[in-house]
N, CA, C and O atoms as a MOPAC input file, in Angstrom:
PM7 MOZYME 1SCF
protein

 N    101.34600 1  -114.62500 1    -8.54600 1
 C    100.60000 1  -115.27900 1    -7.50000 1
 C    100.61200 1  -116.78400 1    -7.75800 1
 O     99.58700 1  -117.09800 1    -8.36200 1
 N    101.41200 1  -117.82900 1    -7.51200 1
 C    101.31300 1  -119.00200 1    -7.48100 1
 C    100.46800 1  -119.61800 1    -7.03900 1
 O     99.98100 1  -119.38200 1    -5.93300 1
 N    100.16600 1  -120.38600 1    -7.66900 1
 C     98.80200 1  -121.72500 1    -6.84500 1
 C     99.19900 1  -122.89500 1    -7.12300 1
 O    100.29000 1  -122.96100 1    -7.68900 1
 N     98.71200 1  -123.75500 1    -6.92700 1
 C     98.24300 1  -125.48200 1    -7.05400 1
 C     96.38600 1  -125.48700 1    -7.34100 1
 O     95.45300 1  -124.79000 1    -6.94300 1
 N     96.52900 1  -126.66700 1    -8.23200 1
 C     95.52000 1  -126.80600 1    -8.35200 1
 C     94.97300 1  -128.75900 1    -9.02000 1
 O     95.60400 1  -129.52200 1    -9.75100 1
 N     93.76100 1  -128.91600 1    -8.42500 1
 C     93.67500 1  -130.19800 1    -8.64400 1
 C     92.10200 1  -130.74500 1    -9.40600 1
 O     91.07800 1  -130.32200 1    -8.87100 1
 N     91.96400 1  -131.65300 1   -10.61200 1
 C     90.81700 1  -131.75900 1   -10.60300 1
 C     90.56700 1  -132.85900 1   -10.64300 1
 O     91.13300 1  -133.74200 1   -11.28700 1
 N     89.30100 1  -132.95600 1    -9.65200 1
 C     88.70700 1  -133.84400 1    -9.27900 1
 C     88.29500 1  -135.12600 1   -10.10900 1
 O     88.35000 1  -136.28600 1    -9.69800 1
 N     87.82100 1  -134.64600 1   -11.50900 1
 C     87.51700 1  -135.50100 1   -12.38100 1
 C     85.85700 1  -135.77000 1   -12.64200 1
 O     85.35800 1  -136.21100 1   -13.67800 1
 N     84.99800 1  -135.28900 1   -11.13200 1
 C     84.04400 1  -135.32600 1   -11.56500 1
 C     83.55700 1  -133.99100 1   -10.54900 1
 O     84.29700 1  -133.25200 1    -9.89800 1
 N     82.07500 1  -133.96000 1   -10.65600 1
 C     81.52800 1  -132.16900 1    -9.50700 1
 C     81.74200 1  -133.54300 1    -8.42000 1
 O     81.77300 1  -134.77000 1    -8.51100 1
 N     81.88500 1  -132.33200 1    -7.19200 1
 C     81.14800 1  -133.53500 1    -5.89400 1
 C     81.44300 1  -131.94000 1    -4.71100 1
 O     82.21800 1  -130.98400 1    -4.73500 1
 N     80.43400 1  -132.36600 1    -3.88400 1
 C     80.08900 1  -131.55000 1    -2.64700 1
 C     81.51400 1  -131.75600 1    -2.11400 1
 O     82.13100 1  -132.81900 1    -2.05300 1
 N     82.01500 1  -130.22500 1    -1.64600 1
 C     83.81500 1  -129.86600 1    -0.99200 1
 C     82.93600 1  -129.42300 1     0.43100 1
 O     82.32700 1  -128.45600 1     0.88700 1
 N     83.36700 1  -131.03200 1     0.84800 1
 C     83.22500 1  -130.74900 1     2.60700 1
 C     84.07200 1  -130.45800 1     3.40500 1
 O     83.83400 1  -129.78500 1     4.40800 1
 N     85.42900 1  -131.00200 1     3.04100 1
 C     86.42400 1  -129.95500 1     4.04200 1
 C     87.56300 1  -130.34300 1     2.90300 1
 O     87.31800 1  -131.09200 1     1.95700 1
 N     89.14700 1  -129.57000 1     3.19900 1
 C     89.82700 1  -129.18800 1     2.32500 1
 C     91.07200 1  -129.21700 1     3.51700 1
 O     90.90000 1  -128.31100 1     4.33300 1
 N     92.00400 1  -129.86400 1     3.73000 1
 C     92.98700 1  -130.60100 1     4.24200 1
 C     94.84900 1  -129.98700 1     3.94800 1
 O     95.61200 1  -130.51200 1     3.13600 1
 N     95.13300 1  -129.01900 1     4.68200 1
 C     96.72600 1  -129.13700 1     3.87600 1
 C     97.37500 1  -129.10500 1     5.27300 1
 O     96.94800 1  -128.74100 1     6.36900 1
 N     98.67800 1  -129.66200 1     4.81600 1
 C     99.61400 1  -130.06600 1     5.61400 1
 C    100.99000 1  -129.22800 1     4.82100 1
 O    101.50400 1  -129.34000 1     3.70800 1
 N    101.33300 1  -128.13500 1     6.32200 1
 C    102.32400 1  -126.93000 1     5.56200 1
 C    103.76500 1  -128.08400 1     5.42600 1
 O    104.01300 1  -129.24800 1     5.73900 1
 N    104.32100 1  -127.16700 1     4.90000 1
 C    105.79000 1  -127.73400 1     4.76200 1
 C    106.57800 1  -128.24800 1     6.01900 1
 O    106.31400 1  -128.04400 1     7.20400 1
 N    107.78000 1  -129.08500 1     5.37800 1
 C    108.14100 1  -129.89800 1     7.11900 1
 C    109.70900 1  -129.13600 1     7.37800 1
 O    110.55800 1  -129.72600 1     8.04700 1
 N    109.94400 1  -127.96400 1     6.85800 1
 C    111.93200 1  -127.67500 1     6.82100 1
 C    111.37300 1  -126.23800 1     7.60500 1
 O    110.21800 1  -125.98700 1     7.95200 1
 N    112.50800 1  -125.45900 1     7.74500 1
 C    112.25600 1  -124.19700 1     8.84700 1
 C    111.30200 1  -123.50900 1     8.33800 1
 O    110.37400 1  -123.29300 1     9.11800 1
 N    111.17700 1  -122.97700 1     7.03000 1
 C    110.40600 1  -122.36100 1     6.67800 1
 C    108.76300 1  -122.24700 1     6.70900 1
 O    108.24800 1  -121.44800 1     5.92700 1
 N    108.11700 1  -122.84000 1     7.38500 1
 C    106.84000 1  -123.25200 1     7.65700 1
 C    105.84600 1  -122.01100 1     7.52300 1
 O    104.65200 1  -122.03600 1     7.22600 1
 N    106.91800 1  -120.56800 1     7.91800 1
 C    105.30400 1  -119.68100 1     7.90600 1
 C    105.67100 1  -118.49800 1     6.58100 1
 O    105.71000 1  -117.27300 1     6.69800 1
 N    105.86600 1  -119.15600 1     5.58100 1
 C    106.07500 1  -118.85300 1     3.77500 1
 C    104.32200 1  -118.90200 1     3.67800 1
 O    103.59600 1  -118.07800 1     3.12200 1
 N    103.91700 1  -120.16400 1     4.42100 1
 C    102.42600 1  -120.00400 1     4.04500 1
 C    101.35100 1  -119.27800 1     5.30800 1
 O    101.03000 1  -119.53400 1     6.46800 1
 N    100.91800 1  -117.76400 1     3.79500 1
 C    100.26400 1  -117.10900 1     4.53800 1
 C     99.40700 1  -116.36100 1     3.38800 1
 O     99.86800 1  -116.23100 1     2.25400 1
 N     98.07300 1  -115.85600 1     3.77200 1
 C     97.41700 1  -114.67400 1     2.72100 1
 C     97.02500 1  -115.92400 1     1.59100 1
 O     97.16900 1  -115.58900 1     0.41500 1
 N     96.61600 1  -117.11800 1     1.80400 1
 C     96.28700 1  -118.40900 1     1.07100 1
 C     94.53300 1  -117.93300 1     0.55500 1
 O     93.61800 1  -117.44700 1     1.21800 1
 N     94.61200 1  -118.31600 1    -0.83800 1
 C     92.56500 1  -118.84300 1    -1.06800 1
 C     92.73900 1  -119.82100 1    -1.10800 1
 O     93.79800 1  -120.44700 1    -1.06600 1
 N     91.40100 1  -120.23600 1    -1.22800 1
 C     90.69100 1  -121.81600 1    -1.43300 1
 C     89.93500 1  -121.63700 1    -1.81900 1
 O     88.97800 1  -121.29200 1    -1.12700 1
 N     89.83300 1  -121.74100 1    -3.18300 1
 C     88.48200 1  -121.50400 1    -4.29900 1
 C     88.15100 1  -122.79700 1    -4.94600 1
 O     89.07600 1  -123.51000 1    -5.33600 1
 N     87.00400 1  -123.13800 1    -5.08400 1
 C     86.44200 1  -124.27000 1    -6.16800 1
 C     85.59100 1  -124.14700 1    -7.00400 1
 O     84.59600 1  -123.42900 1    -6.89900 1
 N     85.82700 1  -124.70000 1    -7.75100 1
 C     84.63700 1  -124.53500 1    -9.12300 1
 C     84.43400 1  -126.02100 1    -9.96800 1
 O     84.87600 1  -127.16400 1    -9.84500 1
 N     83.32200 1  -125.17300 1   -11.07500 1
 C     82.78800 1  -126.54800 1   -11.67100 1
 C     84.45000 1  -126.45800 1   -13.17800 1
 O     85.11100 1  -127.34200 1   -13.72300 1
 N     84.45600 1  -125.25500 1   -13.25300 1
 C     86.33900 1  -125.04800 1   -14.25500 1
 C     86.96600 1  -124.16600 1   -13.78800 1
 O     86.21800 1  -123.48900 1   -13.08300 1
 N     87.76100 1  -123.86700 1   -13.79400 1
 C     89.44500 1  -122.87100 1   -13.78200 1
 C     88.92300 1  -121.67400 1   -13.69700 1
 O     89.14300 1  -120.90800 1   -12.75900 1
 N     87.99700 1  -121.35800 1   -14.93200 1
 C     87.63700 1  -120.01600 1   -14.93500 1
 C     86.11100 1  -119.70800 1   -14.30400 1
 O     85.66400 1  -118.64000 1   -14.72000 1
 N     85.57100 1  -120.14400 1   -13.74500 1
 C     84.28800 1  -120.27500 1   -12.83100 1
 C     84.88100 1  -121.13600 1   -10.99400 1
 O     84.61800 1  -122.22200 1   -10.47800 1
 N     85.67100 1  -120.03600 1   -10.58300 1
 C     86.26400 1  -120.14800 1    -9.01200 1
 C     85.65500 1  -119.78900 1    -8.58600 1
 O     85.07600 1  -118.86100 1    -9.15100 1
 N     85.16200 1  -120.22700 1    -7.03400 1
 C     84.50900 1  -118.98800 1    -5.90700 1
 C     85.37900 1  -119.26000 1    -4.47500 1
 O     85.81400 1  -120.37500 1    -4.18500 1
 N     85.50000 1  -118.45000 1    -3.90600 1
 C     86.03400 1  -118.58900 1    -2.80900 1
 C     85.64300 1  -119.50100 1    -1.59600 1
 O     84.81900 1  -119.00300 1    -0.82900 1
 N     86.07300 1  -120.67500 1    -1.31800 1
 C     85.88000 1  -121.73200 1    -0.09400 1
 C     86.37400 1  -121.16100 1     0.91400 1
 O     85.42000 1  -121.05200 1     1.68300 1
 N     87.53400 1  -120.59600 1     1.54000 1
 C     87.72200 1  -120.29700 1     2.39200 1
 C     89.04100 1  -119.31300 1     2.03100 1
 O     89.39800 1  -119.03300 1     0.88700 1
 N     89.76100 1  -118.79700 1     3.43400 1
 C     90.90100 1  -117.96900 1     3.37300 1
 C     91.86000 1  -118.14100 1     4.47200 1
 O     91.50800 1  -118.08800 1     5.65100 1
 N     93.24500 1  -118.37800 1     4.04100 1
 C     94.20400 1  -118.35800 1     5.64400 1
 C     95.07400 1  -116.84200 1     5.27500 1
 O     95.58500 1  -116.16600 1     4.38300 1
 N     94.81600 1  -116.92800 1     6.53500 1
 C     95.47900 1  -115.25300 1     6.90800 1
 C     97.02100 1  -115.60600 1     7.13200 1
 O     97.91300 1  -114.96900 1     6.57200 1
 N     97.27900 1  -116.76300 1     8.07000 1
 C     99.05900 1  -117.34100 1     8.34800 1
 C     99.06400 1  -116.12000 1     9.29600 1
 O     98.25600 1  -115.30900 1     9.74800 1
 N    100.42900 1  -116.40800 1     9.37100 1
 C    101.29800 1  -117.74200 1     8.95900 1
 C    100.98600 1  -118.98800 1     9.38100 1
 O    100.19200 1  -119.30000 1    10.26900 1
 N    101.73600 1  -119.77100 1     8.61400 1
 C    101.48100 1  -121.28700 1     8.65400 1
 C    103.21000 1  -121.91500 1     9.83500 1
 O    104.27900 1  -121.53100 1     9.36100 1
 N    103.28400 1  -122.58100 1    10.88400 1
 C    104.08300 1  -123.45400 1    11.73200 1
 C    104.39300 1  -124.92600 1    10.78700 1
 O    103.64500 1  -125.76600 1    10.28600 1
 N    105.46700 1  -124.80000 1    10.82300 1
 C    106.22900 1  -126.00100 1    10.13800 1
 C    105.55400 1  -127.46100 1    10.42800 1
 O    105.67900 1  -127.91500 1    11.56500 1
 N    104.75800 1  -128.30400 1     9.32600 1
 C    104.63900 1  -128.96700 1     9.47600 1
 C    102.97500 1  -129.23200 1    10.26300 1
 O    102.59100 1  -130.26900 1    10.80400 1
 N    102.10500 1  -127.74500 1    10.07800 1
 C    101.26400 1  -127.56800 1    10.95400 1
 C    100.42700 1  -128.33300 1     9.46800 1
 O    100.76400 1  -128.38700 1     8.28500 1
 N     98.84200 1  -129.00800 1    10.45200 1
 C     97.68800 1  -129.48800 1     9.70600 1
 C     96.86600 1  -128.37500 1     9.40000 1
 O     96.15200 1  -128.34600 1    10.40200 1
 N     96.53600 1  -127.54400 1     8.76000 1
 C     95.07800 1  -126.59000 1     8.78600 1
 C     94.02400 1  -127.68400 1     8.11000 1
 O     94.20700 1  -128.66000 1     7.38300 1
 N     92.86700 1  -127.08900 1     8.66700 1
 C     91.67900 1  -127.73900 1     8.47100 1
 C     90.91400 1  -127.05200 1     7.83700 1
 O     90.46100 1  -126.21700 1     8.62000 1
 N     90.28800 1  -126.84900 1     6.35200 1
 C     89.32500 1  -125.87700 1     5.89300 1
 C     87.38800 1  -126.38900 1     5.58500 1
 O     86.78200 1  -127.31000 1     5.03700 1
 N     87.17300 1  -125.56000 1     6.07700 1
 C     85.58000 1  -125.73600 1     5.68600 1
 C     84.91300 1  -124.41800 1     4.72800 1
 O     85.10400 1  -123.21900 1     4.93300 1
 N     84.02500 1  -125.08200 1     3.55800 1
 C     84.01600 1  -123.82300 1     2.88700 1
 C     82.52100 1  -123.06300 1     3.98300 1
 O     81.66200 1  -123.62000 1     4.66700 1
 N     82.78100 1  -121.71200 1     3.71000 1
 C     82.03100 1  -120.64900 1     4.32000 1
 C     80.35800 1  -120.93500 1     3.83600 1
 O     79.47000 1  -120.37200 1     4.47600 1
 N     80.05300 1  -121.73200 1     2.81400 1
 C     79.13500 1  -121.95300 1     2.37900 1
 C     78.89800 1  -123.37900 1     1.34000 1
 O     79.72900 1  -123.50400 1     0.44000 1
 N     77.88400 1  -124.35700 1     1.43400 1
 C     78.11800 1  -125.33300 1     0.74400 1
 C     78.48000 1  -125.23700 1    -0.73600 1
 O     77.78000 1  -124.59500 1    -1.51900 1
 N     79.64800 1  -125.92100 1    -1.12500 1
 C     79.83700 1  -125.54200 1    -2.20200 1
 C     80.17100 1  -126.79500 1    -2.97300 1
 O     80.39400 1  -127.75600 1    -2.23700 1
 N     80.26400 1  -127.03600 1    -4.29400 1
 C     80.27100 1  -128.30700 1    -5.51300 1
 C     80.83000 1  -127.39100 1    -6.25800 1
 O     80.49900 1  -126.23100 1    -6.50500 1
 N     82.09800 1  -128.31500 1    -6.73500 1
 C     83.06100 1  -128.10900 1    -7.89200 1
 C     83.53300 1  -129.21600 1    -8.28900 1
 O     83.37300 1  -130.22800 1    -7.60800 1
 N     84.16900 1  -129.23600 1    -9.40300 1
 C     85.34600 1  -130.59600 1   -10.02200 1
 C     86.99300 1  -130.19400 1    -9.59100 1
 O     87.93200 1  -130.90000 1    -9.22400 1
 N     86.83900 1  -128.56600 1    -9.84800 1
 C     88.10300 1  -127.74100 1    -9.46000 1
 C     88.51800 1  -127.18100 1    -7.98800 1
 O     87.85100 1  -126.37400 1    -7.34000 1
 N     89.50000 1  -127.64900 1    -7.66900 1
 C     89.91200 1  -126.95400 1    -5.91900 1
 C     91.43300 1  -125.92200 1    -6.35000 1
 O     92.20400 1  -126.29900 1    -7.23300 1
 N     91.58600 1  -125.01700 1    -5.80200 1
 C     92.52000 1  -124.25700 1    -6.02900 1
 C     93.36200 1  -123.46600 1    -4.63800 1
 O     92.87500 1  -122.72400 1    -3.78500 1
 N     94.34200 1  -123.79700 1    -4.74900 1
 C     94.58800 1  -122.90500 1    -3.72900 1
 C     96.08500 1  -121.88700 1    -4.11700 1
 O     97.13300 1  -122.31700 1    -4.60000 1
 N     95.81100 1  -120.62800 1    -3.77800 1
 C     96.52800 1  -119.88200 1    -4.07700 1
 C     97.16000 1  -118.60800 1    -3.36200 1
 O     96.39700 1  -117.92600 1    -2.67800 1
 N     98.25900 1  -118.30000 1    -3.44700 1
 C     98.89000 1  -117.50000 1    -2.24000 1
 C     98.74600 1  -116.09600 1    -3.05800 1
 O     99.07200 1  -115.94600 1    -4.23500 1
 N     98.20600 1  -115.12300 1    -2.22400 1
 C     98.13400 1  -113.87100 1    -2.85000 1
 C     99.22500 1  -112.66000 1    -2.57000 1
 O     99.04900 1  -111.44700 1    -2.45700 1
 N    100.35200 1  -113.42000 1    -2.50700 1
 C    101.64600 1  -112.46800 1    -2.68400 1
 C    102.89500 1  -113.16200 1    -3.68200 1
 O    102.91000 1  -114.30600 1    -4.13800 1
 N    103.62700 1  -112.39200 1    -3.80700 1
 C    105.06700 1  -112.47800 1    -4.58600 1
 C    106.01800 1  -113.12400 1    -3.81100 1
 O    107.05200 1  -112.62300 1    -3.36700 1
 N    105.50600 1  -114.58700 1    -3.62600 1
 C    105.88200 1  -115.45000 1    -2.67300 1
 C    105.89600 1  -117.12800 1    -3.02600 1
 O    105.15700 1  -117.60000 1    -3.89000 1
 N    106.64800 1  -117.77600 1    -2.39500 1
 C    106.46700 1  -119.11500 1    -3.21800 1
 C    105.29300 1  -120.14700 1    -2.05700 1
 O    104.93900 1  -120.02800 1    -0.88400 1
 N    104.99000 1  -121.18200 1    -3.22900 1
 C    103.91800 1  -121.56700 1    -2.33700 1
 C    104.57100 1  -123.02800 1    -2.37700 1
 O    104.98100 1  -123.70900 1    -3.31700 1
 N    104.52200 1  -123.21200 1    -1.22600 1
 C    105.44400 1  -125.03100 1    -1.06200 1
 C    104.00500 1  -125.67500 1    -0.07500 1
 O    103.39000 1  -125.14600 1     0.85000 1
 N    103.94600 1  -126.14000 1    -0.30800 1
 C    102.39300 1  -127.16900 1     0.56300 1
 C    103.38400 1  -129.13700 1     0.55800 1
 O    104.22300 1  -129.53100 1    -0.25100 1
 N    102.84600 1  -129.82800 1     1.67100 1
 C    103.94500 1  -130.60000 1     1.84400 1
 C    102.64800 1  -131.66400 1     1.35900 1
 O    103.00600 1  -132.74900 1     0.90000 1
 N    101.10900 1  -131.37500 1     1.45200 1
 C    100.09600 1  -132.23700 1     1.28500 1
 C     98.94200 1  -131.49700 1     1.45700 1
 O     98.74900 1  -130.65600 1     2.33500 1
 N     97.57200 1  -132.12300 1    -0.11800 1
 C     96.49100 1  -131.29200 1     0.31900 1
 C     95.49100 1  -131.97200 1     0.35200 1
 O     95.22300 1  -132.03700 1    -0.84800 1
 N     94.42900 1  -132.76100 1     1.07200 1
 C     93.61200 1  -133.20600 1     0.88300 1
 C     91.84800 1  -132.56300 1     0.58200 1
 O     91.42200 1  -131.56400 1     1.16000 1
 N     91.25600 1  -133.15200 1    -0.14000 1
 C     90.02800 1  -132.51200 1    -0.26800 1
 C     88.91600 1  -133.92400 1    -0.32100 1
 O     88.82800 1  -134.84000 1    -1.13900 1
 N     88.07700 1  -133.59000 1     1.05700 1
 C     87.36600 1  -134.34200 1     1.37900 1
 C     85.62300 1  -134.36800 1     0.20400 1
 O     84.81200 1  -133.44800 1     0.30700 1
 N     85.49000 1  -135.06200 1    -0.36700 1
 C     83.77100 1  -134.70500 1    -0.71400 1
 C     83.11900 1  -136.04200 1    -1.17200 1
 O     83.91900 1  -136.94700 1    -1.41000 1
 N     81.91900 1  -136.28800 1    -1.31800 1
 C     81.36000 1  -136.99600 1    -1.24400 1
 C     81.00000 1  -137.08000 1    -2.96000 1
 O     81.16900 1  -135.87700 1    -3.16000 1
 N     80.66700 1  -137.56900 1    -4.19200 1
 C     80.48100 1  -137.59900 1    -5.11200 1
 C     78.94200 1  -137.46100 1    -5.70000 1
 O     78.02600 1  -138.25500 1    -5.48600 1
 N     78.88800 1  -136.30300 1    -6.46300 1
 C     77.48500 1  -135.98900 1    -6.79400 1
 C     76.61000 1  -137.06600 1    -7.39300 1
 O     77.23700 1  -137.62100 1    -8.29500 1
 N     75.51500 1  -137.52500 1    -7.25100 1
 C     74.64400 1  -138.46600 1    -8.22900 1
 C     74.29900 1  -137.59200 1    -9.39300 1
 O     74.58700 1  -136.41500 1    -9.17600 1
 N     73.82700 1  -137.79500 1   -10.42700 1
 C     73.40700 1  -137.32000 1   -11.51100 1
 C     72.37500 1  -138.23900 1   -11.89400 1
 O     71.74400 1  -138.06000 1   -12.93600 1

């Protein structure tokens, strides 16, 4: 199951979560996607889910199902499949402490 994964560097509130599929024919490779975040790697929860397929070059827009704070964003394809993402953005605002 391949993923990507990015850390933030610090916690901060995941208000929306940004990918931009691939730009060559293959566009709907992305499908059956999570979007999990956490405060580490091994403490994920699920932000959202794409069912796909994904259109070449298409924007999806994610919002998690529930407010959620992590340092960790993950996204990962749940088949024996490759995961090509052309761009992922993750919008959040930075926690005070």
């Amino acid at each position: 199951m391949p993923y990507w994964w990015v850390d933030l560097g610090h916690v901060y509130d995941i208000k929306r979560i940004e990918i931009i599929n691939r730009s060559d024919q293959a566009g709907e490779r992305l499908h059956d996607v999570d979007i999990t975040v956490g405060p580490t790697l091994k403490e994920m929860s699920l932000c959202a889910h794409y069912k796909g397929p994904g259109k070449t070059r298409e924007h999806l827009v994610f919002h998690c199902n529930q407010q959620m704070s992590g340092r960790y964003v993950k996204v990962t394809i749940k088949a024996k499949e490759y995961l090509q993402l052309s761009e992922v953005m993750v919008f959040a605002p930075e926690i005070s402490e």
